[in-house]
C-alpha positions in Angstrom: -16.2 -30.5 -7.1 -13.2 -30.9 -9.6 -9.9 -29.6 -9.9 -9.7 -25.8 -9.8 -10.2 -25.5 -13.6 -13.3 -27.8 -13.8 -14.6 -25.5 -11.2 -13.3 -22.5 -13.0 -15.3 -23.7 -16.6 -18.2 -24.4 -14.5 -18.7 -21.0 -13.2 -17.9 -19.4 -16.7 -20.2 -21.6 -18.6 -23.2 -20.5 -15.8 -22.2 -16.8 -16.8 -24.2 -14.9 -19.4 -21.7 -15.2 -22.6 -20.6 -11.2 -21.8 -19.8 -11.7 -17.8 -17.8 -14.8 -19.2 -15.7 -12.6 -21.7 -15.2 -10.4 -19.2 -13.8 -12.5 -16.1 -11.6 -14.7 -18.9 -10.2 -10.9 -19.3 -9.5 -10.5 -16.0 -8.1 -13.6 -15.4 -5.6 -13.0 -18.5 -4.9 -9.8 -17.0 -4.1 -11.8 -13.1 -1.8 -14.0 -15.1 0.0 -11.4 -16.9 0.6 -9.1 -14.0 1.6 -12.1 -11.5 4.2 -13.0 -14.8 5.5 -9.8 -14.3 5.4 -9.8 -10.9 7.7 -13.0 -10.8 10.5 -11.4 -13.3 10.5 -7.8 -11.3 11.2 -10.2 -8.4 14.0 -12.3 -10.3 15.5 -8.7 -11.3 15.6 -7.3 -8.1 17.3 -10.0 -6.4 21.0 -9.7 -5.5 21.8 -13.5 -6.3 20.9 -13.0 -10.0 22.7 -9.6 -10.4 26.0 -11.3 -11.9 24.8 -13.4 -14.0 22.0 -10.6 -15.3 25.3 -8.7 -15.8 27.1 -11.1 -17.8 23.5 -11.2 -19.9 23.5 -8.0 -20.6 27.7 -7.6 -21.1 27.8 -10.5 -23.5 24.3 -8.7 -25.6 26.3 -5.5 -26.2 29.4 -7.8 -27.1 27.2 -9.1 -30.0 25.7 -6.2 -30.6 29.3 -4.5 -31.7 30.2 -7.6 -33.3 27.4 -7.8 -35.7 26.3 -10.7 -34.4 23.0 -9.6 -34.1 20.0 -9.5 -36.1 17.4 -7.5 -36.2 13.5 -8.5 -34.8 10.9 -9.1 -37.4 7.8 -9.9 -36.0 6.7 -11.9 -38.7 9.2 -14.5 -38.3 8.9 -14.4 -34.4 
C-alpha cells in the first residue's frame, strides 16, 4: 500500500458515505486534541516560562497603551 493517507482515503472511500462522515469527525477531533495537547505541553514547560512571561507583560503593556484593537471576526 501507499503512504499513510492513500491508505487513509482508501478506507474512507470503502465506508458507507455516513461511517465516512463520521471517522473524518473523529479524526478532526484526534488532530484537534493532539494540537492542544502540544500547546498544554509548551505551557507547562519551565524553559518557555520567561519568555511566555515577557508575552504576556509586553500584551498588557499594549493593552494600557491603546495599542490594541479590538477582534472582529469578520476581518479575522
Amino acid at each position: 500500500m501507499g503512504t499513510l493517507s492513500e491508505e487513509a482515503a482508501q478506507i474512507v472511500e470503502a465506508l458507507p458515505p455516513d461511517k465516512a462522515k463520521a471517522l473524518i469527525e473523529y479524526a478532526r477531533y484526534l488532530a484537534e486534541t493532539a494540537d492542544r495537547e502540544h500547546w498544554d505541553r509548551q505551557f507547562r514547560d519551565p524553559r518557555y516560562e520567561q519568555k511566555l512571561q515577557q508575552m504576556a507583560e509586553q500584551a498588557r503593556e499594549e493593552f494600557r497603551t491603546g495599542a490594541t484593537a479590538p477582534l472582529d471576526p469578520d476581518e479575522l
